[in-house]
N, C-alpha and C positions, 0 to 999 in steps of 0.2 A: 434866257434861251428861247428860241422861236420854236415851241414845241407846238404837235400837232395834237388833237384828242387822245390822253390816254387814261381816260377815265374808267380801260378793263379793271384797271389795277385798283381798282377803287371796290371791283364787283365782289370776286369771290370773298372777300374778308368782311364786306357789310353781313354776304351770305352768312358766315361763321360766327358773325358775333351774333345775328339773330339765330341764330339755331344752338347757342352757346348760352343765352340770356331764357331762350325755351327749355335748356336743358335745366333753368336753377326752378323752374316751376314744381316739377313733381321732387327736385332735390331737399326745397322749403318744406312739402308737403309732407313726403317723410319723414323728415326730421320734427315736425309739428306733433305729428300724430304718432312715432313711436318714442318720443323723449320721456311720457311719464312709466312706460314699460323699462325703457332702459334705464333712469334713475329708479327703478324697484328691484333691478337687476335681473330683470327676466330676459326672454329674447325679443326683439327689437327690432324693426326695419332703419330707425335714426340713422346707424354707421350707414346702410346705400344710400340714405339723402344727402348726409352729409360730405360723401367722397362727388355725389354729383352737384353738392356746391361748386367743389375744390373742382372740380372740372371744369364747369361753368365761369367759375370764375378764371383760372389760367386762360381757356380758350376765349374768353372777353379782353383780357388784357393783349393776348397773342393779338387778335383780330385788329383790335383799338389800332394797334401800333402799325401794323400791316396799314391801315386802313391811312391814317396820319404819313403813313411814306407813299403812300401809293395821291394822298392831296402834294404834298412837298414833290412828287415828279412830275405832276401835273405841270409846272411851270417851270421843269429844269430836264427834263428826257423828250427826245425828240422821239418817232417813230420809228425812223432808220436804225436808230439805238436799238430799239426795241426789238426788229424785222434780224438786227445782226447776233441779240443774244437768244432769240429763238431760234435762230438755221444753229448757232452752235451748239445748244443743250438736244438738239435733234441729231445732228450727227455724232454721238459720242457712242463710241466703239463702233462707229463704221468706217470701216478703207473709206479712199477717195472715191471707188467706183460706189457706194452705198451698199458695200454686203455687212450685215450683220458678221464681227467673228468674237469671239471670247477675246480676253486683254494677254493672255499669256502664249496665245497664237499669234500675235503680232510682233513681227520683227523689229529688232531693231537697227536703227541706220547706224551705221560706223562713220 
């Protein structure tokens, strides 16, 4: 495909995965330093580190992936592509004149 620069699609998910791979820092860290509390059975910070592994890690796999389609349309989405599913995800619940109305106030055509 003769596409033009769409290396946005590349931005926000690099964002996500480093802000995703910063989130497993203090998640290791807690889990380091409260595991011998929680194997004595006391209370324990471990369980917050360890749910912001699991964070960390879904939001790295999410991003990874994001990141991998956003190289593969690099060389298969033109911009015009790009310019036509932005005016649509903008106009959604607007009439053709551009008023904002709720979905159940709109008619429908017979």
């Amino acid at each position: 495909c003769g596409s033009q620069n769409v290396g946005r699609l590349k931005i926000k998910p690099l964002i996500y995965l480093v802000m995703s791979l910063l989130l497993a820092i203090p998640g290791v860290f807690l889990t380091i330093e409260g595991w011998p509390a929680l194997s004595n059975g006391e209370s324990s910070w471990a369980p917050v580190g360890i749910i912001l592994l699991g964070f960390a890690f879904i939001g790295s796999i999410f991003s990874a992936e994001r990141m991998r389609q956003g190289i593969k349309a690099h060389g298969c989405v033109q911009l015009k592509d790009l310019e036509v599913m932005k005016a649509i995800h903008q106009s959604r619940g607007r009439l053709p004149g551009g008023q904002k109305v709720a979905p159940e106030k709109v008619q429908e055509k017979e």
